[in-house]
N, C-alpha and C positions, 0 to 999 in steps of 0.2 A: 480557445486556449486549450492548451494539451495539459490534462491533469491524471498524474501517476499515486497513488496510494502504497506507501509502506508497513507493514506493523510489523515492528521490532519483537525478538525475543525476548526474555529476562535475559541483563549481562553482555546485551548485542548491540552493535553499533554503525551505522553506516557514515560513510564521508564522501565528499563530493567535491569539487572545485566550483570556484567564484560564475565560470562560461558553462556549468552545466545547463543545456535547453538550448545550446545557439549553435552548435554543431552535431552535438553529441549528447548524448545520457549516460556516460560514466561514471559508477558509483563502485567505492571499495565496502565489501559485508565481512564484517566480523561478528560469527556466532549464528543467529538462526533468524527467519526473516521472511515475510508471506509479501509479495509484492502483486498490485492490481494494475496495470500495464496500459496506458491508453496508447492503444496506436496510432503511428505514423513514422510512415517510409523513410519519411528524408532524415529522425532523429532516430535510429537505433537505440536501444533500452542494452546499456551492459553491462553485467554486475560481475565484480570480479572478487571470486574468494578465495579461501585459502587453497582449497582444493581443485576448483575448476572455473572455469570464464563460463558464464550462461549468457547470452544474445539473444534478447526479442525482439519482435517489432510489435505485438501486441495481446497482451496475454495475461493472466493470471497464476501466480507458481508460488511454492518457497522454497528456501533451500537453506540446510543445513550443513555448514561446515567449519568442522572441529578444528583439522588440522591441516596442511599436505596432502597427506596421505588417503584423506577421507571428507568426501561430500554427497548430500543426498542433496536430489531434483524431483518437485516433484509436480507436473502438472496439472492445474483444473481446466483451463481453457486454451485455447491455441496452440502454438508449436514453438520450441527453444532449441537454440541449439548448444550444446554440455560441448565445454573443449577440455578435459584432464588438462590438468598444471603436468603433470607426468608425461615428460617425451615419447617416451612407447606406444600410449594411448590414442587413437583417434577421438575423433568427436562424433557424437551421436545427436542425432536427432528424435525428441521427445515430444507425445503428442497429448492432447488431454486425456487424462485419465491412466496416465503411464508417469512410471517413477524412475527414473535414472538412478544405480550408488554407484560411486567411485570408491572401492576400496581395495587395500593389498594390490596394488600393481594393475588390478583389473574395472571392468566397466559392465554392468547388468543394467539389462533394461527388464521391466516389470510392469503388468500391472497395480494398480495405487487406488487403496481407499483414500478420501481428501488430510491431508497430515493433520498434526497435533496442530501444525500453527494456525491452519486456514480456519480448523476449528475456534481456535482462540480468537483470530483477528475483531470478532465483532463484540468481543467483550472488554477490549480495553483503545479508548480512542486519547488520544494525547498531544496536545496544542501548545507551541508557545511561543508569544507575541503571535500569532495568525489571523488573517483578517477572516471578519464577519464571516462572509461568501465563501471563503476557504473552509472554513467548521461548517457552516449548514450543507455543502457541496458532499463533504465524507461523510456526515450522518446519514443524507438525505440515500447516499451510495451504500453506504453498511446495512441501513435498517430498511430500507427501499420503502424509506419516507418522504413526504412530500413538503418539504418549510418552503415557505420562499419570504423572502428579506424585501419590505416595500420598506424605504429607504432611501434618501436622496447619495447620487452617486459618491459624491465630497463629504459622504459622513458613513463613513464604513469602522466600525471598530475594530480596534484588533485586542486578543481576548487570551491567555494562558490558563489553559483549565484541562484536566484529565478526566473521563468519563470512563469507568471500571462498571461493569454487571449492570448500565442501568437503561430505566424504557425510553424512549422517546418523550411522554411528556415529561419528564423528569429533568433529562436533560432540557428543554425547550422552558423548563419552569429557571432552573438555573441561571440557562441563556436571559431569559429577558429580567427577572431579577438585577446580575449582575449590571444587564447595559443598561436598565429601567424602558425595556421595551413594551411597547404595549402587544399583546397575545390573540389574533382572531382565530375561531376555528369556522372553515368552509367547507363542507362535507369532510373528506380527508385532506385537504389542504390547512398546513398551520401557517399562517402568515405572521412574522415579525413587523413592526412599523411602531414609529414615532408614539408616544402617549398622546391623548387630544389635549391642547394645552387650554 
């Protein structure tokens, strides 16, 4: 299964259609937005802002756009391609560690310290209705921790919760709290599973 991570700005919003993942990856961004991109050929990743169209196939970026007139790109990993919403403008291609702006009519390419968002992305995680395997999948991705959910397949919970500034057990004390999980630790593996009854 192809799994794509977003984290939102304060005041940002993405939207998407009911067949997004069955032809295509279409998603409209308003405001600011760090996207982690799994690849794959046959579904394009494309995010359309107010400022410019960005295309991936598999990559990690964000992008900041205000208005029209004005959008930042900015690469961590892989390659994107920036199309200006502005007719005059071509489209550039941007590679990690390089920043794309669209602004006043014009298009710079730059080198790029990693932005404000990508900084941010691992301090705020945010779920609602998402199943079990879906939250320990992002954590286990942000914090390049190890859960794994033993768990019979037909009993997967799904769980609304936001995690702001916090460690791993924390969150994982949470998680099984909430679903009344029982907690094993295996060296660095945290395993989730049923309480002994």
């Amino acid at each position: 299964m192809f799994k794509s991570i977003a984290y939102l700005g304060k005041y940002s919003s993405i939207a998407y259609s009911k067949r997004f993942g069955k032809k295509r990856r279409d998603l409209t961004l308003k405001g600011e937005a760090f996207f982690d991109v799994t690849k794959n050929q046959h579904l394009p990743f494309v995010v359309d802002a107010a400022g410019a169209e960005v295309r991936v196939l598999g990559t990690s970026f964000s992008i900041k756009s205000e208005s029209e007139d004005y959008a930042e790109v900015v690469v961590e990993t892989g390659r994107v391609n920036v199309t200006p919403k502005a007719k005059n403008l071509k489209a550039v291609i941007a590679e990690a560690g390089e920043k794309i702006t669209i602004s006043n009519a014009s298009v710079q390419k730059s080198l790029s310290a990693p932005s404000e968002m990508h900084s941010q992305k691992a301090k705020r995680l945010q779920f609602k209705d998402e199943s079990l395997q879906a939250i320990v999948d992002a954590i286990n991705k942000t914090y390049h921790s190890n859960i794994v959910i033993d768990l019979p397949s037909t009993k997967q919970p799904r769980l609304t919760v936001t995690f702001e500034n916090n460690s791993v057990p924390y969150i994982v004390d949470i998680i099984s709290k909430t679903l009344k999980l029982k907690v094993t630790f295996v060296d660095t593996t945290i395993i989730l599973s049923e309480p002994n009854k």
